[in-house]
N, C-alpha and C positions, 0 to 999 in steps of 0.2 A: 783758610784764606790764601788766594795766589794774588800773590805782591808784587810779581815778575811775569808779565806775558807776553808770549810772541804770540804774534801776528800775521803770516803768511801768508801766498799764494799756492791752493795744492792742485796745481793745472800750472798752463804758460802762463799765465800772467793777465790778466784787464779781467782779472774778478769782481773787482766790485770790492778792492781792501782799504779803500784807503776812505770811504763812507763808513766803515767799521771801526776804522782806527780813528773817524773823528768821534763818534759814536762812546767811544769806550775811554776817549782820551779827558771825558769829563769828568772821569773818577782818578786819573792819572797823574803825577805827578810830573813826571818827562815821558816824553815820547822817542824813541831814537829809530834814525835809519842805522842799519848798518851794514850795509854793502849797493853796491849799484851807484849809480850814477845819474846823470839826467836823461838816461836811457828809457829810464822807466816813469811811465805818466800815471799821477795817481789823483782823481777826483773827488772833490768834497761839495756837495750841493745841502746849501740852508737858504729855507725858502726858495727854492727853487732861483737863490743865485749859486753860479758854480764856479768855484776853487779848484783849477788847472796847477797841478803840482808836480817837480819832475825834482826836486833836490831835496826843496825844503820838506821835513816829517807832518802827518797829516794829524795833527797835533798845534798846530800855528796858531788857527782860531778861537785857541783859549788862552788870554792871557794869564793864567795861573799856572799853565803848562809850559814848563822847559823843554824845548824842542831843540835836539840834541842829532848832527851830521857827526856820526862817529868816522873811527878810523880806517874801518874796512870801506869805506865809501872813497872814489874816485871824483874828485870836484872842479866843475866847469866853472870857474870863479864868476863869468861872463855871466853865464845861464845861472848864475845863485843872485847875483842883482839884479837881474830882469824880474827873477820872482819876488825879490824882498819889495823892490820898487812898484810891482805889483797889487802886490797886498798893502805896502803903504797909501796905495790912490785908493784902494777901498776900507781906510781907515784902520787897518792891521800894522801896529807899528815894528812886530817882529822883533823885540826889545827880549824876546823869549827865546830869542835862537844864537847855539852857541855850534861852534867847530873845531875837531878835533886839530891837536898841531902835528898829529901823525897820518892825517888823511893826505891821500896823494891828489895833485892838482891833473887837472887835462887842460893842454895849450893846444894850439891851434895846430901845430902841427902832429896831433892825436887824431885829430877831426879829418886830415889834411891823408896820413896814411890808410886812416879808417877808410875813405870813400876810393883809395886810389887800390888799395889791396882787394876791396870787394869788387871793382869794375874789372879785374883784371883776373876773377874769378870765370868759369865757365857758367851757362844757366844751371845746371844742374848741383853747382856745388857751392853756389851763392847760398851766405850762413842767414840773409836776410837782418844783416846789420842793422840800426838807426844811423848809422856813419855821427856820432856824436863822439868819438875818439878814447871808448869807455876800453875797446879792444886792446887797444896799445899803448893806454895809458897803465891798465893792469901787467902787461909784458914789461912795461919799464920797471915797473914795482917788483917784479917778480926778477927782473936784469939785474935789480937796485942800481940803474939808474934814475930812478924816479925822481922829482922835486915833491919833497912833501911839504905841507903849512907851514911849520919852525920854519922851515929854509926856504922859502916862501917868502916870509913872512922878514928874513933877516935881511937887511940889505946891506952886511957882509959878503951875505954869503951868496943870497942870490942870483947874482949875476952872473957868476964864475962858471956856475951849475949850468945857467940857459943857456951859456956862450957854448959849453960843452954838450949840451943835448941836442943844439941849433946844429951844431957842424956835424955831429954823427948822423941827424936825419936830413939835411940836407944830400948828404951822400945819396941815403937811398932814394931820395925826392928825385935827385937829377939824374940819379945813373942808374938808378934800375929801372924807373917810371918817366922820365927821361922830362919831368916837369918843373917849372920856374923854383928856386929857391927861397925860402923863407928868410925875412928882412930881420936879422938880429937886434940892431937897434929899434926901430918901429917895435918889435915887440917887447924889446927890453921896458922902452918909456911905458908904452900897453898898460905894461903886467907890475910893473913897479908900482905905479896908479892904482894898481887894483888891489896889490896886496897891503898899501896901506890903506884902503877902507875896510880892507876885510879884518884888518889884525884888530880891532877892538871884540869879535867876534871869537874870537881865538881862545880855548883853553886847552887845562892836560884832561880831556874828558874820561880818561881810564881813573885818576885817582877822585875824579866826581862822580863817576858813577860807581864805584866800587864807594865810595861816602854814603851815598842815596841811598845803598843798597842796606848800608851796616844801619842806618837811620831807619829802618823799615817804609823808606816811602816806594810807591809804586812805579814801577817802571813797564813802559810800552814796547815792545821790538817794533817795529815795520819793517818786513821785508819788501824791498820791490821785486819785480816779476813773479816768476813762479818755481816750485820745485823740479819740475819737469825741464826748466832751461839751466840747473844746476849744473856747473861743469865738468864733475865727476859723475853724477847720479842723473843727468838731465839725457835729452835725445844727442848725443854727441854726433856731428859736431854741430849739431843745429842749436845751441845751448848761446847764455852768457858768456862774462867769464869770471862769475863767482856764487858764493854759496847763498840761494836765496829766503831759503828755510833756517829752523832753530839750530841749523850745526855749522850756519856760520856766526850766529851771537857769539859764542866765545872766542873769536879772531876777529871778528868787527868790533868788537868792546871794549877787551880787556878786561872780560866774568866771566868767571867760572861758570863753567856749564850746571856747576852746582847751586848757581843760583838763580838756573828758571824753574818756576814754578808753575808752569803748565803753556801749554801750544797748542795755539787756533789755528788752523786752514779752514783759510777764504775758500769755500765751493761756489762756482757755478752752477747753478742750476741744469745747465747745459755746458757743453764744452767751445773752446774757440783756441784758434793760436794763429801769431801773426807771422808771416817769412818761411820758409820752408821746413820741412820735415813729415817724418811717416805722421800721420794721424788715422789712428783705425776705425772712428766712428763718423768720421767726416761724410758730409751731406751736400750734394751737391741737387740737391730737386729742390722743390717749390717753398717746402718749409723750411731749408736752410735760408732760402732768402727772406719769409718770412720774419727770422729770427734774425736775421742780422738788421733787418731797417729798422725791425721792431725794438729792439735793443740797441740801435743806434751801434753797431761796432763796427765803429771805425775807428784806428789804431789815437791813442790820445798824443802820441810826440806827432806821430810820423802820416796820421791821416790816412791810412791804408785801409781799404775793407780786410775784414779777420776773418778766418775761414770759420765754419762752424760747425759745429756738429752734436750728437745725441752726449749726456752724460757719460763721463766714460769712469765705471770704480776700480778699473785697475787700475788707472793712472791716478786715481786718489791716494785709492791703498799703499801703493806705491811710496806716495808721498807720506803719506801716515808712518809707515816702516821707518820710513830714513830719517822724519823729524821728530819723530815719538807725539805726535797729534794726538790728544787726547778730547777735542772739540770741536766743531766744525760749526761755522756762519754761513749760513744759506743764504747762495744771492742769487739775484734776478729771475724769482721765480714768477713775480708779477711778467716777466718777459712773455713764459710762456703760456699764459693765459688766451685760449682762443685754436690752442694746438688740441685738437678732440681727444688724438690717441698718442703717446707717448712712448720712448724706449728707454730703456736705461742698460748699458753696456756693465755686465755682473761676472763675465768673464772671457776668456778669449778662446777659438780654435785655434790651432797650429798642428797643421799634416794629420787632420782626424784625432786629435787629442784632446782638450778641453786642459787650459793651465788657470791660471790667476797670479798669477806673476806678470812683471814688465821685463820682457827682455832688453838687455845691454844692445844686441847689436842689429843692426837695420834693416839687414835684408830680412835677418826672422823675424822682426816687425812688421815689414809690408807683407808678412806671408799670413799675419796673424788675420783672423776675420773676428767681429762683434756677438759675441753673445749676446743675444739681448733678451728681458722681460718689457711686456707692454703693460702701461698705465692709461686708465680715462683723464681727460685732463680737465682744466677746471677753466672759469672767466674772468671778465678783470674786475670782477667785487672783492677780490681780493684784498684788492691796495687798499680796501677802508679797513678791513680787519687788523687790530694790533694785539689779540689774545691767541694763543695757540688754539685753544679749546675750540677758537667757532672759526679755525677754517674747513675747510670741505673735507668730508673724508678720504677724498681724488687725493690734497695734495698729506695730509697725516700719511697716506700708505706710500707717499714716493719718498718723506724722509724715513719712513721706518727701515725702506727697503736699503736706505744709504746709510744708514746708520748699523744696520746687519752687516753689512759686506764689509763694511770698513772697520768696526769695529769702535769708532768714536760716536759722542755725543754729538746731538744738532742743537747748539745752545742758542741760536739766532738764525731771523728770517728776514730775509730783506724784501718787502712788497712795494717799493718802489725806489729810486735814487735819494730823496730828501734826508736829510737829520734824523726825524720823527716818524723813517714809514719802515717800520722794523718791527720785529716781533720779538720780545727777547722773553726768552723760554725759562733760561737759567742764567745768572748774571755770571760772565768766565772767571771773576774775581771773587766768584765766594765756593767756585765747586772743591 
């Protein structure tokens, strides 16, 4: 029995995880984010109404589930009551969601260097931000000038802190970027406001979930984005700025790494990524556009068309390695329903060699070319099938072929966006 599961992204990120994690969150006990910010947009469709998610854990919709913003997470306090007050118009009273007093806050002047540091980048070295201030508000955390919850939350202590973080970034507001200064009172009153709505919200979430855990009840990871924008392990510098596979649970939480009990990546069926960087299977003909109208990808914060392209298993494996993956959720393969012939990327060239590795650095990536196998592809009778057994043998041979290379299980199929159009093979909680 796994008690303890993560849930990630083994690509950049708009898998299709946060349909899994509502999916799975019905046998769950809590749900937690634990890193990222409102950077990352995560969708939940019941009955084809759809749950736009960027803070709060895709775990919300069950009111039996504690839905848990830990401490590795960066919090836009603004953009966390847009989404509670959200969910409240559609009867979610969010009475289920608690927040860490060690998560760090993002104010406005996050948001404010975020857009002013990337316009002042070149075209070519633009990281493809959301400018939502997730960049610098992680630097301040990492400065330990950060403002975290507790101190947030204290209105000792508060003020002292913003007064101090207000005049160091104004500095660089007005004299390196040479733009208007940010209003220390306006923000003070703001933010004063806001942190006492939010302090009913507020626990020690490290000594709750290490409870939950000693209690045997189940617990949910969600990562947002993807492993491939890791900031050690990701395309650097095209990445986040944190860990968004199972090897940042133990520093988003406060658990021991000894107590996950098994790791999901979210697959694409095909691949996509949003903002720059090398992509080696990227498609720029007729069926990448195919695939993105058909699949609707466009970015969920920031509205951007996502580039696309063919499945790529190195960038899985990739992922598999550094999270210890021992499962994979198949998504959007109703997408490609309608594509005759198929490829699936099984390993890379580089200078007449054949590897299977991701390389660290950029230029040997844009050298690498696509290995590819072709697949017949299948239609959209798909999306009525919910047995493994009676789908086509077109789409049995593309996950067998991903589940070879990678070396993980395919325990879930997702045949269309809703609650109920999945296929679940093996349930993640009993392998």
């Amino acid at each position: 029995m796994n008690n303890n599961l993560v849930v990630f992204g083994a690509q950049w990120g708009d898998e299709g995880k946060g349909r899994f994690v509502d999916y799975l969150s019905a046998q769950a006990d809590a749900v937690v984010r634990f890193q990222g910010g409102n950077n990352a947009g995560h969708t939940v469709a019941v009955d084809n109404k759809y749950f736009k998610l960027r803070l709060i854990p895709s775990g919300i919709l069950y009111p039996h589930v504690l839905n848990v913003v830990a401490n590795g997470v960066v919090v836009d306090v603004k953009g966390l009551f847009k989404e509670v007050d959200n969910l409240k118009k559609d009867g979610i009273s969010c009475d289920n969601l608690v927040v860490s007093d060690r998560a760090h806050i993002v104010f406005p002047y996050h948001n404010k260097l975020d857009e002013l540091s990337e316009s002042k980048r070149s075209a070519s070295d633009k990281i493809g931000t959301t400018k939502n201030g997730i960049g610098p508000a992680y630097m301040d955390k990492e400065e330990r000038s950060g403002i975290r919850v507790c101190d947030f939350v204290n209105e000792n202590v508060f003020p002292s802190l913003l007064k101090k973080n207000v005049e160091a970034k104004n500095e660089l507001i007005q004299k390196v970027y040479g733009e208007a200064p940010i209003d220390y009172e306006a923000l003070l009153e703001e933010y004063t406001a806001l942190a006492k709505r939010l302090k009913p919200y507020v626990r020690d979430t490290v000594t709750l979930l290490n409870d939950m855990v000693s209690q045997g009840k189940k617990i949910l990871f969600e990562g947002a984005q993807g492993a491939l924008l890791d900031i050690d392990f990701g395309t650097y510098p095209f990445v986040t700025s944190s860990h968004p596979s199972s090897i940042g649970v133990p520093s988003g939480t406060g658990l021991s790494p000894k107590k996950i009990d098994s790791v999901v990546g979210v697959v694409k069926a095909y691949t996509s990524r949003v903002g720059a960087g090398p992509f080696v299977t990227e498609l720029f003909d007729e069926t990448g556009d195919f695939i993105r109208e058909k699949g609707g990808e466009f970015g969920t914060v920031t509205g951007r068309p996502r580039r696309i392209g063919w499945l790529d298993l190195v960038v899985v494996k990739h992922s598999a390695l550094i999270s210890g993956m021992d499962q994979i959720a198949l998504t959007r393969v109703d997408t490609l329903a309608g594509v005759k012939k198929l490829k699936i990327c099984v390993a890379y060239e580089l200078d007449g060699k054949i590897i299977d590795h991701y390389p660290a650095d950029l230029e040997t990536l844009s050298k690498c070319k696509p290995v590819y196998k072709e697949f017949d592809g299948w239609d959209d009778s798909i999306s009525k099938i919910r047995k493994f057994e009676d789908l086509p043998d077109n789409v049995k041979n593309y996950v067998a072929a991903i589940e070879q290379v990678t070396g993980a299980k395919v325990c879930m199929i997702g045949v269309g966006p809703n609650r109920d159009e999945a296929i679940l093979i093996k349930n993640p909680y009993d392998l």
